[in-house]
C-alpha positions as a Markdown table, in Angstrom:
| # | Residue | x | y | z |
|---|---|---|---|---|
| 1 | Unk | 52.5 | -30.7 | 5.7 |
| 2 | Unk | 50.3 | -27.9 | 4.5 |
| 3 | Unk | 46.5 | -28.3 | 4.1 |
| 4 | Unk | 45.0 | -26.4 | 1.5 |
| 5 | Unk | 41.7 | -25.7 | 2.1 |
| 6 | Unk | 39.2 | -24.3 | -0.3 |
| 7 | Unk | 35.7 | -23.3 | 0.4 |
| 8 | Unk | 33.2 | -22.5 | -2.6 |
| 9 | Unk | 30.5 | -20.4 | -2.6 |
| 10 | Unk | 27.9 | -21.8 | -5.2 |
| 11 | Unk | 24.4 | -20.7 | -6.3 |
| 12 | Unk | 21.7 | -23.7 | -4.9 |
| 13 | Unk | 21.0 | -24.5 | -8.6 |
| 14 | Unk | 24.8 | -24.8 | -9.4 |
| 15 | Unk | 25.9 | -27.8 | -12.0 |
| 16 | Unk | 26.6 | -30.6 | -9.9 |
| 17 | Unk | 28.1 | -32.6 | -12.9 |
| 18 | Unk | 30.7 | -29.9 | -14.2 |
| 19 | Unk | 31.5 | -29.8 | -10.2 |
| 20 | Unk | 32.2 | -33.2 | -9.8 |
| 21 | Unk | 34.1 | -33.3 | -13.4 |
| 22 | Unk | 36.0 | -30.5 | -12.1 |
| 23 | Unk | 37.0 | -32.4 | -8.5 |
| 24 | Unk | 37.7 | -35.2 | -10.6 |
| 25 | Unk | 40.3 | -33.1 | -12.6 |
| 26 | Unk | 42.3 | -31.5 | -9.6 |
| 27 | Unk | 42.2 | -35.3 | -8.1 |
| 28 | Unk | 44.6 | -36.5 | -11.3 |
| 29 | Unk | 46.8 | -33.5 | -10.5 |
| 30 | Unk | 48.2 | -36.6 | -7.6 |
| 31 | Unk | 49.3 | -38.2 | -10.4 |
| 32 | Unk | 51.2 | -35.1 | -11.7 |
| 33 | Unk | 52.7 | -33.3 | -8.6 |
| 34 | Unk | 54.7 | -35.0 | -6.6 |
| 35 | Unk | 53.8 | -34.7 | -3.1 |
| 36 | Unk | 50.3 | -33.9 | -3.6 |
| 37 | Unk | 49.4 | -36.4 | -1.0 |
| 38 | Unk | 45.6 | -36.8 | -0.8 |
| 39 | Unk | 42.8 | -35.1 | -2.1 |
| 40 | Unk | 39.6 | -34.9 | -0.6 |
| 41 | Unk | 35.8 | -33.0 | -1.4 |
| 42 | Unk | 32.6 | -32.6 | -0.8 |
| 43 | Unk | 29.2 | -30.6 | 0.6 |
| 44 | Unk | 29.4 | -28.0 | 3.7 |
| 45 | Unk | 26.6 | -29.6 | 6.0 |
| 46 | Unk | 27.5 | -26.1 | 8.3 |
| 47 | Unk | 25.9 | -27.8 | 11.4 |
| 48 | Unk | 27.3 | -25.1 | 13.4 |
| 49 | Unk | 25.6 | -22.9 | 11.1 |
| 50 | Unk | 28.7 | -20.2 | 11.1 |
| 51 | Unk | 29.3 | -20.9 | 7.4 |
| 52 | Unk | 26.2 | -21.0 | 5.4 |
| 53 | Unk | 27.8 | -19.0 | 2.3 |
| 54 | Unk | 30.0 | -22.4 | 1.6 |
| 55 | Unk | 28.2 | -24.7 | 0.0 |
| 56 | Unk | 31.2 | -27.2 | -0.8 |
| 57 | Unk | 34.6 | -27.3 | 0.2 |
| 58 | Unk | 37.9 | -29.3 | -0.9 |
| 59 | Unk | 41.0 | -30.1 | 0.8 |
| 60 | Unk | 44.7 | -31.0 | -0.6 |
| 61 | Unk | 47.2 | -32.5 | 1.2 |
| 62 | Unk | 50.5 | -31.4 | -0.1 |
| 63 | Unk | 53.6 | -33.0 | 1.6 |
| 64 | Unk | 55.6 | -29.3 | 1.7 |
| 65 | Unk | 55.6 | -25.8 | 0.8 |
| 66 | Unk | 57.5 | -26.3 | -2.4 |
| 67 | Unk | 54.7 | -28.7 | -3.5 |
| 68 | Unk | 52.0 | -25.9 | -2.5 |
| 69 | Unk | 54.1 | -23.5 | -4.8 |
| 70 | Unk | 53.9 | -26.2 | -7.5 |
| 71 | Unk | 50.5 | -26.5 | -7.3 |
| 72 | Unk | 49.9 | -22.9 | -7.6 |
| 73 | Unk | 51.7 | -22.7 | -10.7 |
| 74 | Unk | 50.1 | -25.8 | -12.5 |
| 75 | Unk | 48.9 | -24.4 | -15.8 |
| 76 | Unk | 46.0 | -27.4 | -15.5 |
| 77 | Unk | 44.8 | -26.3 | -11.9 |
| 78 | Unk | 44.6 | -22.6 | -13.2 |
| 79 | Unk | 42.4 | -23.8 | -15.6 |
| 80 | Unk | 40.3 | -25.7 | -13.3 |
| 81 | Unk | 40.6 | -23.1 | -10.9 |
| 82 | Unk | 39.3 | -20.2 | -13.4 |
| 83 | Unk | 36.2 | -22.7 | -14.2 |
| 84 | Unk | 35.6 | -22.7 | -10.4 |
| 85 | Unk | 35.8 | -18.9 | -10.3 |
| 86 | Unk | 32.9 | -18.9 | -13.3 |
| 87 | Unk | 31.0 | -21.1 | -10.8 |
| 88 | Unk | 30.7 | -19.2 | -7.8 |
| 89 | Unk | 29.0 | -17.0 | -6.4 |
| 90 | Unk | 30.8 | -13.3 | -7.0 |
| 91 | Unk | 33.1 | -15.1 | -9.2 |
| 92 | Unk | 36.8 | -15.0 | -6.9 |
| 93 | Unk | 34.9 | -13.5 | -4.3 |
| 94 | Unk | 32.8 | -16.5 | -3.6 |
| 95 | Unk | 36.2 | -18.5 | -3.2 |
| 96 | Unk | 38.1 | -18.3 | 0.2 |
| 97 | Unk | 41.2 | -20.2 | 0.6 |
| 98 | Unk | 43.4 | -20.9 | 3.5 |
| 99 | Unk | 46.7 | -22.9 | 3.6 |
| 100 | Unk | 47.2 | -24.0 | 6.8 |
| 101 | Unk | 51.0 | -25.7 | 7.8 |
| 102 | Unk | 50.3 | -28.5 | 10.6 |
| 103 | Unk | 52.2 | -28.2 | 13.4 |
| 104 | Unk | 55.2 | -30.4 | 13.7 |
């Protein structure tokens, strides 16, 4: 399985509509890519305080690598992805991504 994690670093007076449209929109790519497993979202409450420049993160759970790669390409997420970009902070720079594979 790989986790792909996605924290976003948003201005405080960001949009929280066109956010949660935009959550919304990656969610329905389940219904497009097989093996896009789970989707989940939602505000960095850093209570560690060792991430205060991520104001909200998402996670997919993508069954393989191959589905990753899928995702990747998806001309839809690219375009959700590119209104993220417009959204954060430093544009791609405010975006930090890791794909972690779980240990078997």
């Amino acid at each position: 399985m790989i986790k792909h994690i996605v924290l976003l670093d948003l201005p405080a007076d960001y949009d929280r509509d066109t956010l949660a449209e935009i959550m919304q929109q990656i969610a329905s790519l389940q219904e497009k890519i097989p093996g896009f497993d789970h989707f989940e979202h939602g505000v960095n409450k850093d209570f560690e305080g060792m991430s205060e420049s991520c104001a909200y993160a998402f996670i997919c759970h993508f069954r393989n690598e191959d589905t990753s790669r899928q995702y990747i390409v998806d001309p839809d997420h690219n375009a959700f992805g590119q209104r993220l970009v417009e959204m954060c902070n430093g544009g791609v720079e405010g975006i930090t991504v890791v794909d972690m594979a779980l240990a078997a």
